[in-house]
CHARMM internal coordinates of N, CA and C (Angstrom, degrees):
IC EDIT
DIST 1 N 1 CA 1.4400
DIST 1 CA 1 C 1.5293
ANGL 1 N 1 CA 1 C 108.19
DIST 1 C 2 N 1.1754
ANGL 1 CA 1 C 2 N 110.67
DIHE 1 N 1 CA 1 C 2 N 127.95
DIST 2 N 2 CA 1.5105
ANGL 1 C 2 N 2 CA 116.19
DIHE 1 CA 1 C 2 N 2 CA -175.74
DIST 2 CA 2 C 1.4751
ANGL 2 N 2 CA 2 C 118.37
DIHE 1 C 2 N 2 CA 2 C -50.25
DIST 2 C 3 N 1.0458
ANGL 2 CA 2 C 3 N 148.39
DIHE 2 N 2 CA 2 C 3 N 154.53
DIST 3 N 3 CA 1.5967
ANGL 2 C 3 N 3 CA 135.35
DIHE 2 CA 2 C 3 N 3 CA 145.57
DIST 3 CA 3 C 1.9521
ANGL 3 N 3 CA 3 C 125.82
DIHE 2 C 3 N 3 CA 3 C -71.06
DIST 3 C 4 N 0.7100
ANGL 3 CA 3 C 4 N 77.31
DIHE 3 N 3 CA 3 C 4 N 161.35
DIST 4 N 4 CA 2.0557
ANGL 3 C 4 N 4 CA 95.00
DIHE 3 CA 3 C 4 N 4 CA -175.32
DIST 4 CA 4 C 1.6485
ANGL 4 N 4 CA 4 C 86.01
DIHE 3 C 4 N 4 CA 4 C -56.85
DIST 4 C 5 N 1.6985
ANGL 4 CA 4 C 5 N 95.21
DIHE 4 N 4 CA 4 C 5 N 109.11
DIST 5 N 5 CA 1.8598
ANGL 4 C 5 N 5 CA 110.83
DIHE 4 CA 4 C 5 N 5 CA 165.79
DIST 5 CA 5 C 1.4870
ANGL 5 N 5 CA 5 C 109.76
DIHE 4 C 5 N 5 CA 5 C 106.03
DIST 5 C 6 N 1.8155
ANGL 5 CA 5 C 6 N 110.65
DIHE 5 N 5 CA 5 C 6 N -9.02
DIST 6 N 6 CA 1.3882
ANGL 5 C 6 N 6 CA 101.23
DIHE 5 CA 5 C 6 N 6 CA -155.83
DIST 6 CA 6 C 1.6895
ANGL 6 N 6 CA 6 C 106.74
DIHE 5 C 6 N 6 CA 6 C -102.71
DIST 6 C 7 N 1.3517
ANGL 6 CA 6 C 7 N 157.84
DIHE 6 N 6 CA 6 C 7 N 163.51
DIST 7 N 7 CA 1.1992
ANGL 6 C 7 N 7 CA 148.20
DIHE 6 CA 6 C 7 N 7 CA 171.51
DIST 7 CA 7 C 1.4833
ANGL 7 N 7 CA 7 C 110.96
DIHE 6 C 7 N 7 CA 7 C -101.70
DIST 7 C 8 N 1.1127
ANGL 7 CA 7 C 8 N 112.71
DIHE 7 N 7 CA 7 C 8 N 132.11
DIST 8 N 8 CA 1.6676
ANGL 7 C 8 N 8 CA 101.66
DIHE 7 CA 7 C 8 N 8 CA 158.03
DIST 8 CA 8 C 1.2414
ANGL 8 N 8 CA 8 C 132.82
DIHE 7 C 8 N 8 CA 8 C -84.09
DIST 8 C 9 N 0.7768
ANGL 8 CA 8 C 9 N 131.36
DIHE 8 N 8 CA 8 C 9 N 108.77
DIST 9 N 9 CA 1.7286
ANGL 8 C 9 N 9 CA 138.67
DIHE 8 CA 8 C 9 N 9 CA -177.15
DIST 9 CA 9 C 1.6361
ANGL 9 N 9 CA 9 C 103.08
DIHE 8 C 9 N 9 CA 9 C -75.93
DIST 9 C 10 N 1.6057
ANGL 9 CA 9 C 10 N 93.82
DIHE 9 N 9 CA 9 C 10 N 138.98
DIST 10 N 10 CA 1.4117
ANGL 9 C 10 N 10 CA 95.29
DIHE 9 CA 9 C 10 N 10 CA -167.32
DIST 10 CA 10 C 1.8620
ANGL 10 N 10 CA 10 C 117.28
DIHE 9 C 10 N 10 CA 10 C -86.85
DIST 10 C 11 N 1.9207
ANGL 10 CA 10 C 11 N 101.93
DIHE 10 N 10 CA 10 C 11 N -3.06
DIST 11 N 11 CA 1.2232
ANGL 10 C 11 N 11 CA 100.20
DIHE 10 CA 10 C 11 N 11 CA 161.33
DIST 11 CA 11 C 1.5130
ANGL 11 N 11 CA 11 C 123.66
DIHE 10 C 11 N 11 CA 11 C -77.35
DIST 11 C 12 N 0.9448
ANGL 11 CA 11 C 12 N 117.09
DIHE 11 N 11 CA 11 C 12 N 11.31
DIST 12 N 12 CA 1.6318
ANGL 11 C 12 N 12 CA 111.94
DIHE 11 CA 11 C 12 N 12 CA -157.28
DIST 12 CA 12 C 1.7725
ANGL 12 N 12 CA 12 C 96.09
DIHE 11 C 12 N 12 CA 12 C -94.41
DIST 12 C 13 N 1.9906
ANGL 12 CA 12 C 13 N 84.69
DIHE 12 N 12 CA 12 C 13 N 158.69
DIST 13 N 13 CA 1.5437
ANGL 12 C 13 N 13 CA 81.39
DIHE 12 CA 12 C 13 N 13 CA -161.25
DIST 13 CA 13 C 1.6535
ANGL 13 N 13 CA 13 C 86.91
DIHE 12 C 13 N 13 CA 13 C -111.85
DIST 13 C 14 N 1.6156
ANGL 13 CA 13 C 14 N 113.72
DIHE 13 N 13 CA 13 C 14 N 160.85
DIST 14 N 14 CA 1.7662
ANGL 13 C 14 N 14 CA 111.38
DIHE 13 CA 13 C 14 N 14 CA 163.92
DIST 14 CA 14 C 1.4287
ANGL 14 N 14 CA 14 C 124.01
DIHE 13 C 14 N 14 CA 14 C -39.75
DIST 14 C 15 N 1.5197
ANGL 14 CA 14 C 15 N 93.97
DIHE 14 N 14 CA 14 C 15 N -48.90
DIST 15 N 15 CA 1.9032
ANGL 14 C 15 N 15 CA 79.27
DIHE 14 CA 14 C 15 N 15 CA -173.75
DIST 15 CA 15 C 1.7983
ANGL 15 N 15 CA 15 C 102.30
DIHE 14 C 15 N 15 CA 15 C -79.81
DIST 15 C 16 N 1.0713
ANGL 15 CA 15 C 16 N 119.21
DIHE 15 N 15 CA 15 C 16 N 6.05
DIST 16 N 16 CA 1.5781
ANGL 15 C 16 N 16 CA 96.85
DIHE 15 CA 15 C 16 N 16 CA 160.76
DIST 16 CA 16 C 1.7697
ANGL 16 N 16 CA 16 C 114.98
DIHE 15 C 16 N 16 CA 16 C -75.24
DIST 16 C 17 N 1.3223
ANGL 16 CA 16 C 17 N 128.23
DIHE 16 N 16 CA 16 C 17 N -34.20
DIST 17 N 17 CA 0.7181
ANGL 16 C 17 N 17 CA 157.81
DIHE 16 CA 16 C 17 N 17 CA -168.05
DIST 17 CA 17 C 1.9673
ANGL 17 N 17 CA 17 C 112.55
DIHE 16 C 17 N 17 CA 17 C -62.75
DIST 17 C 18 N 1.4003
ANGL 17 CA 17 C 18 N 94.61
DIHE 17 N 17 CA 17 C 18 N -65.40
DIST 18 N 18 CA 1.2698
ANGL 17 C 18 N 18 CA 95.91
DIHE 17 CA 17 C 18 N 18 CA -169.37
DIST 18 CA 18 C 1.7915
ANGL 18 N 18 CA 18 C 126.09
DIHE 17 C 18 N 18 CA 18 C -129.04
DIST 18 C 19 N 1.2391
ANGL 18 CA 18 C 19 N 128.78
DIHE 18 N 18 CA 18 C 19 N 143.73
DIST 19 N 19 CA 1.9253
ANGL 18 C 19 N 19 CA 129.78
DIHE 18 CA 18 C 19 N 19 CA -137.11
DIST 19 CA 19 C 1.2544
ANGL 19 N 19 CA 19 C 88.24
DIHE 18 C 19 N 19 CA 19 C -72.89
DIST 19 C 20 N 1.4426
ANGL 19 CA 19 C 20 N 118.76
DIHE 19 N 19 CA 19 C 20 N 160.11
DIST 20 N 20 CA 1.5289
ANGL 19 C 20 N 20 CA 137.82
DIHE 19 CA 19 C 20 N 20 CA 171.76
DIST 20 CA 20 C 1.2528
ANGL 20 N 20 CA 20 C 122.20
DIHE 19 C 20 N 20 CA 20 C -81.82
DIST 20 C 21 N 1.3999
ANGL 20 CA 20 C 21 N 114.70
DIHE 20 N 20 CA 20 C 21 N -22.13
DIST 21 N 21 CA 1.3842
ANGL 20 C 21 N 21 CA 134.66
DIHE 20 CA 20 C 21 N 21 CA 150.43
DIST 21 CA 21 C 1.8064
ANGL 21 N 21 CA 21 C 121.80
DIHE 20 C 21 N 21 CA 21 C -36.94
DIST 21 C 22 N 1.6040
ANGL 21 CA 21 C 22 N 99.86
DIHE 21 N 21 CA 21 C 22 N -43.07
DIST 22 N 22 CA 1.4659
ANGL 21 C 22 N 22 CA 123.23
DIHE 21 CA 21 C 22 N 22 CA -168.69
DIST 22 CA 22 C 1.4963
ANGL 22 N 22 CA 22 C 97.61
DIHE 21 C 22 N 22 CA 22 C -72.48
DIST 22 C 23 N 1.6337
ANGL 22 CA 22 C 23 N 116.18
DIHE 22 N 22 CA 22 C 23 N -58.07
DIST 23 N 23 CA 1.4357
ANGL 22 C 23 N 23 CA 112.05
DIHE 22 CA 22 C 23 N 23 CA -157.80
DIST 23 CA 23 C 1.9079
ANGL 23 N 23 CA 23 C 104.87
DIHE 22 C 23 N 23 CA 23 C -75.44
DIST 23 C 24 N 1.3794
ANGL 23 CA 23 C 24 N 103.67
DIHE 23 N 23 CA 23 C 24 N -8.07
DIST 24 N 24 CA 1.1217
ANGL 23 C 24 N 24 CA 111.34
DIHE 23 CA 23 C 24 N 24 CA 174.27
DIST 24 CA 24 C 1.5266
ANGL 24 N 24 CA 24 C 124.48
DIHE 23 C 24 N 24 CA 24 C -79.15
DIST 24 C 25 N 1.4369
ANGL 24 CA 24 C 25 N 113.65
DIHE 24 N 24 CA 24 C 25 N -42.62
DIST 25 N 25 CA 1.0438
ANGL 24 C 25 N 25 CA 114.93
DIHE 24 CA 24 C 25 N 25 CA 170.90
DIST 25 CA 25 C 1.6552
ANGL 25 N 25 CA 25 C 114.58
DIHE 24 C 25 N 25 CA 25 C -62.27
DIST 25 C 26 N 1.5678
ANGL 25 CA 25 C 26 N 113.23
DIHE 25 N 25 CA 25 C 26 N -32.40
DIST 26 N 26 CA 1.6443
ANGL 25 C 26 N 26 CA 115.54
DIHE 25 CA 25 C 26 N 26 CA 178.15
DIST 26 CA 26 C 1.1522
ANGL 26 N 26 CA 26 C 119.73
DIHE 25 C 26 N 26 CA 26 C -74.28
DIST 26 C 27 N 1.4933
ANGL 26 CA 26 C 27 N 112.85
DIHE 26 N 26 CA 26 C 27 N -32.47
DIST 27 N 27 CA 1.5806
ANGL 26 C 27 N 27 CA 120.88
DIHE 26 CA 26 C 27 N 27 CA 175.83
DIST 27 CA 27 C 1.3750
ANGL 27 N 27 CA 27 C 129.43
DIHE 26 C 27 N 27 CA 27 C -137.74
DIST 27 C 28 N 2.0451
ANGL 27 CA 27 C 28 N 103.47
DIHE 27 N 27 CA 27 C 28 N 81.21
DIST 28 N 28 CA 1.3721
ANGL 27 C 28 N 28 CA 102.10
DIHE 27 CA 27 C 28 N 28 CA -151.73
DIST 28 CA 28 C 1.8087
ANGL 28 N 28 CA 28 C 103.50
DIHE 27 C 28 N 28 CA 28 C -59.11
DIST 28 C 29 N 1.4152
ANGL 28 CA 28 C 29 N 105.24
DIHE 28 N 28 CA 28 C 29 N 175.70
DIST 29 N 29 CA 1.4164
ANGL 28 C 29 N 29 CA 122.66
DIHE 28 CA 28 C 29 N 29 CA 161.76
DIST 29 CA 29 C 1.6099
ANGL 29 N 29 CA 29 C 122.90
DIHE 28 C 29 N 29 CA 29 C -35.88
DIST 29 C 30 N 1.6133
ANGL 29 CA 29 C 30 N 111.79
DIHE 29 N 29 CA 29 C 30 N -58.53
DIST 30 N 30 CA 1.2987
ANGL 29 C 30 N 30 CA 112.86
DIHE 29 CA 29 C 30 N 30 CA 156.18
DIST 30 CA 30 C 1.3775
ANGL 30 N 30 CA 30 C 142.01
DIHE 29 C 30 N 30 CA 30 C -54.69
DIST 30 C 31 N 1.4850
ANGL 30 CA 30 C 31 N 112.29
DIHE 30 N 30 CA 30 C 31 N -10.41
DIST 31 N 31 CA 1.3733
ANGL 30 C 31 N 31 CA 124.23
DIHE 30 CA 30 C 31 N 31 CA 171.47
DIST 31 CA 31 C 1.6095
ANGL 31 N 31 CA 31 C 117.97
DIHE 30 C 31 N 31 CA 31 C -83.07
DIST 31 C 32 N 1.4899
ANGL 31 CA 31 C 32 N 90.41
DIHE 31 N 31 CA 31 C 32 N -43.63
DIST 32 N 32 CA 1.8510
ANGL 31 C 32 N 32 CA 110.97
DIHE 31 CA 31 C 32 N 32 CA -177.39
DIST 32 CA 32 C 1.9686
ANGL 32 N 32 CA 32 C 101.54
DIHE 31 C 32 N 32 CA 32 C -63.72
DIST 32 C 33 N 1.4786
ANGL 32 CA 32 C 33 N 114.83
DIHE 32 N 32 CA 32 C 33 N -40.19
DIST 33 N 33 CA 1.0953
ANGL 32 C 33 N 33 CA 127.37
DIHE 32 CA 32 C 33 N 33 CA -163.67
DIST 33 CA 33 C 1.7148
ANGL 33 N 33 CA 33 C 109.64
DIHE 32 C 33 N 33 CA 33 C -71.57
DIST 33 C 34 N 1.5486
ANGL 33 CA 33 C 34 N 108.87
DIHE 33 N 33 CA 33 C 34 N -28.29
DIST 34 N 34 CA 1.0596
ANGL 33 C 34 N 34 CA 115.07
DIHE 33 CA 33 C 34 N 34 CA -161.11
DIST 34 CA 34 C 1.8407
ANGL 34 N 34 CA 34 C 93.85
DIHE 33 C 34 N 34 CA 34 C -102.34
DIST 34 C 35 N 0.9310
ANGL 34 CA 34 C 35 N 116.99
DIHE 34 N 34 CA 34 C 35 N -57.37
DIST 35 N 35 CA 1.8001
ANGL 34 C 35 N 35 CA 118.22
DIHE 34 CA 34 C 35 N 35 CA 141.19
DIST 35 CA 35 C 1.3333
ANGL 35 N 35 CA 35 C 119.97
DIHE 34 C 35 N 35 CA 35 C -4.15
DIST 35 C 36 N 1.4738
ANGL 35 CA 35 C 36 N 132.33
DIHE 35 N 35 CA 35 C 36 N -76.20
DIST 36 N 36 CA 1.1411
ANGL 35 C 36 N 36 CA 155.70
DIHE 35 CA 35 C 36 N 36 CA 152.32
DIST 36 CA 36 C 1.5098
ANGL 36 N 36 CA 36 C 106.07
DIHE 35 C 36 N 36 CA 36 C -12.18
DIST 36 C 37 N 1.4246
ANGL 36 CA 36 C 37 N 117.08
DIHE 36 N 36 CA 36 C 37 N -82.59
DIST 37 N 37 CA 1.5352
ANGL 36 C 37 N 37 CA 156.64
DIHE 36 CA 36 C 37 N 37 CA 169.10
DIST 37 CA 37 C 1.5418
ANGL 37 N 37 CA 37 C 72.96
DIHE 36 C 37 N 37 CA 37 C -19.60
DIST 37 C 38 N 1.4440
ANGL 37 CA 37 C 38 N 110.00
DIHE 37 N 37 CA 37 C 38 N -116.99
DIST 38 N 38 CA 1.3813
ANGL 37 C 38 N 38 CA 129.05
DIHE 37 CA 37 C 38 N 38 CA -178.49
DIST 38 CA 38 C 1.9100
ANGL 38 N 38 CA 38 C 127.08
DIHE 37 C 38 N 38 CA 38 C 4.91
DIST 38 C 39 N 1.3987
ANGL 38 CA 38 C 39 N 89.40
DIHE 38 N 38 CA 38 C 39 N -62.46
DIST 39 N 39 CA 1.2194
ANGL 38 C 39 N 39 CA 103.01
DIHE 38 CA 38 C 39 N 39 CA 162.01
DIST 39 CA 39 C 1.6544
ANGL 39 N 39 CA 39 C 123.06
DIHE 38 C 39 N 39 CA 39 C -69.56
DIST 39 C 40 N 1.3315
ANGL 39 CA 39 C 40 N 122.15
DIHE 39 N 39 CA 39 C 40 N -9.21
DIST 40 N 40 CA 1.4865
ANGL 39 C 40 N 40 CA 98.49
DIHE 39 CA 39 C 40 N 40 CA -168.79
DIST 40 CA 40 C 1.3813
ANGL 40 N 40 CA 40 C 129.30
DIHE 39 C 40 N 40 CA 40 C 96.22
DIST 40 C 41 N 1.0501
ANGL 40 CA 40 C 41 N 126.88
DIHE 40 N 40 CA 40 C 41 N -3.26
DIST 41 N 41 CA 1.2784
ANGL 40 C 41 N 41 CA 124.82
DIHE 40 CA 40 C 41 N 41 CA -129.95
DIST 41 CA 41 C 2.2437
ANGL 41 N 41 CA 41 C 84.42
DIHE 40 C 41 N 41 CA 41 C -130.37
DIST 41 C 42 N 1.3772
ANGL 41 CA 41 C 42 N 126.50
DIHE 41 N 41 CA 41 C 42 N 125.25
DIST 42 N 42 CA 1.0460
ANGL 41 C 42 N 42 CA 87.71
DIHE 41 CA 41 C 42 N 42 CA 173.26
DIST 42 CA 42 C 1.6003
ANGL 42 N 42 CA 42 C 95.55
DIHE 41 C 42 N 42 CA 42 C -146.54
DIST 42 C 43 N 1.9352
ANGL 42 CA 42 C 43 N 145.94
DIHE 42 N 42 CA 42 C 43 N -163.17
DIST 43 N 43 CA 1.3561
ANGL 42 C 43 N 43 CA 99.87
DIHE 42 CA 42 C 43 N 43 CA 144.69
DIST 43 CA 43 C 1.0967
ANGL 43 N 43 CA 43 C 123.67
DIHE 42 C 43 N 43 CA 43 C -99.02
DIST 43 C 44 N 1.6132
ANGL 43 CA 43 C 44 N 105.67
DIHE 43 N 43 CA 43 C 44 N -175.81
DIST 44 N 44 CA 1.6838
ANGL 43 C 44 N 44 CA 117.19
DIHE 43 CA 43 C 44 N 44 CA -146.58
DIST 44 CA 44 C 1.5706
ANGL 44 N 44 CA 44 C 89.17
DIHE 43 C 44 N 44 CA 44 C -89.46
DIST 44 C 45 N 1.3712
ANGL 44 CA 44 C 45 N 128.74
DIHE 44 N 44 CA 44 C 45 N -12.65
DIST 45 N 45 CA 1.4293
ANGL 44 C 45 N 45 CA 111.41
DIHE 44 CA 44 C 45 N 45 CA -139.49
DIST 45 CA 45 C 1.8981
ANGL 45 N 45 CA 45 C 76.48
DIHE 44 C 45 N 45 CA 45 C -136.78
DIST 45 C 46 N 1.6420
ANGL 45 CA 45 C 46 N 117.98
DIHE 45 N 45 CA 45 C 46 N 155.63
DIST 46 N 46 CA 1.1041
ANGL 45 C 46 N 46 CA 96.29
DIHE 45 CA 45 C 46 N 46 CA 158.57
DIST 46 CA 46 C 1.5679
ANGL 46 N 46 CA 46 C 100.18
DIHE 45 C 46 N 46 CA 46 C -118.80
DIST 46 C 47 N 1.2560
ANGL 46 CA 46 C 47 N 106.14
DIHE 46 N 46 CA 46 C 47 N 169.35
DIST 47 N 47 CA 1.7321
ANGL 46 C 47 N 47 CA 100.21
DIHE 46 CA 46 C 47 N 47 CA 173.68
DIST 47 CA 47 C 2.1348
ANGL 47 N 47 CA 47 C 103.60
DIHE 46 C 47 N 47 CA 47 C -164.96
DIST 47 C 48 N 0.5721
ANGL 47 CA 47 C 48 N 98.00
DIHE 47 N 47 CA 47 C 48 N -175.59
DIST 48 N 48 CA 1.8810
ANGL 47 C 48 N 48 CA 112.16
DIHE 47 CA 47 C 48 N 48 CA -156.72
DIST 48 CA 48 C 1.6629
ANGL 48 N 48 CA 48 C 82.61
DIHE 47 C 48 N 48 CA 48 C -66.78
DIST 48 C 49 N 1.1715
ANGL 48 CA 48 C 49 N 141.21
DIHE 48 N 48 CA 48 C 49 N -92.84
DIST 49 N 49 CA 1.3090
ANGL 48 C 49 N 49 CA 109.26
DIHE 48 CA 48 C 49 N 49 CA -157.30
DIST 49 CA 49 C 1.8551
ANGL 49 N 49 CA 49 C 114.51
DIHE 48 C 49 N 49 CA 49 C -96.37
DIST 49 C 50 N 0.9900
ANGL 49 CA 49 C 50 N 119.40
DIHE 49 N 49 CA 49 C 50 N 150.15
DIST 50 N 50 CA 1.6007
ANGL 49 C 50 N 50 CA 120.50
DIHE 49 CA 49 C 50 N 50 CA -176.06
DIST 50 CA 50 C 1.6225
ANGL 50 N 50 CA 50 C 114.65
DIHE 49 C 50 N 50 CA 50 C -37.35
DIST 50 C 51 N 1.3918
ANGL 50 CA 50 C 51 N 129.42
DIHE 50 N 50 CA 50 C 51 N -174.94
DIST 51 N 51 CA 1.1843
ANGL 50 C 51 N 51 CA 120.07
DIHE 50 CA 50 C 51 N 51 CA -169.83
DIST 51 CA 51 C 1.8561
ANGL 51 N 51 CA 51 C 101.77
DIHE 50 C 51 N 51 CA 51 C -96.65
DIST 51 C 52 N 1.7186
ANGL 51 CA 51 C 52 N 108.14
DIHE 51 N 51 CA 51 C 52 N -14.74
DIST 52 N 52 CA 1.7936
ANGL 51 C 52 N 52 CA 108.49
DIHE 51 CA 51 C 52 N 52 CA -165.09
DIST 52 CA 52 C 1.4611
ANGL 52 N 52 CA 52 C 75.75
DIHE 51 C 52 N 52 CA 52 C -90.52
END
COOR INIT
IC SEED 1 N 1 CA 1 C
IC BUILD
């Protein structure tokens, strides 16, 4: 939701919009991870720290 003065432009994307902090607090790491799992989905490559 815009703030008082501001326009929304209809190119704009969510994550311009809203903190990384936020989607974090809604969807910790362990949720996304276990998500992931579920789906199949994992990475292809391994390397020293994870891909999140």
């Amino acid at each position: 939701m815009p703030r008082p003065g501001q326009v929304k432009s209809s190119g704009e994307r969510l994550s311009d919009r809203i903190a990384l902090g936020v989607l974090t607090r809604v969807f910790p790491p362990g949720v996304v991870d276990e998500v992931i799992a579920e789906c199949g989905r994992r990475e292809q490559r391994s390397r020293l720290l994870p891909a999140r």
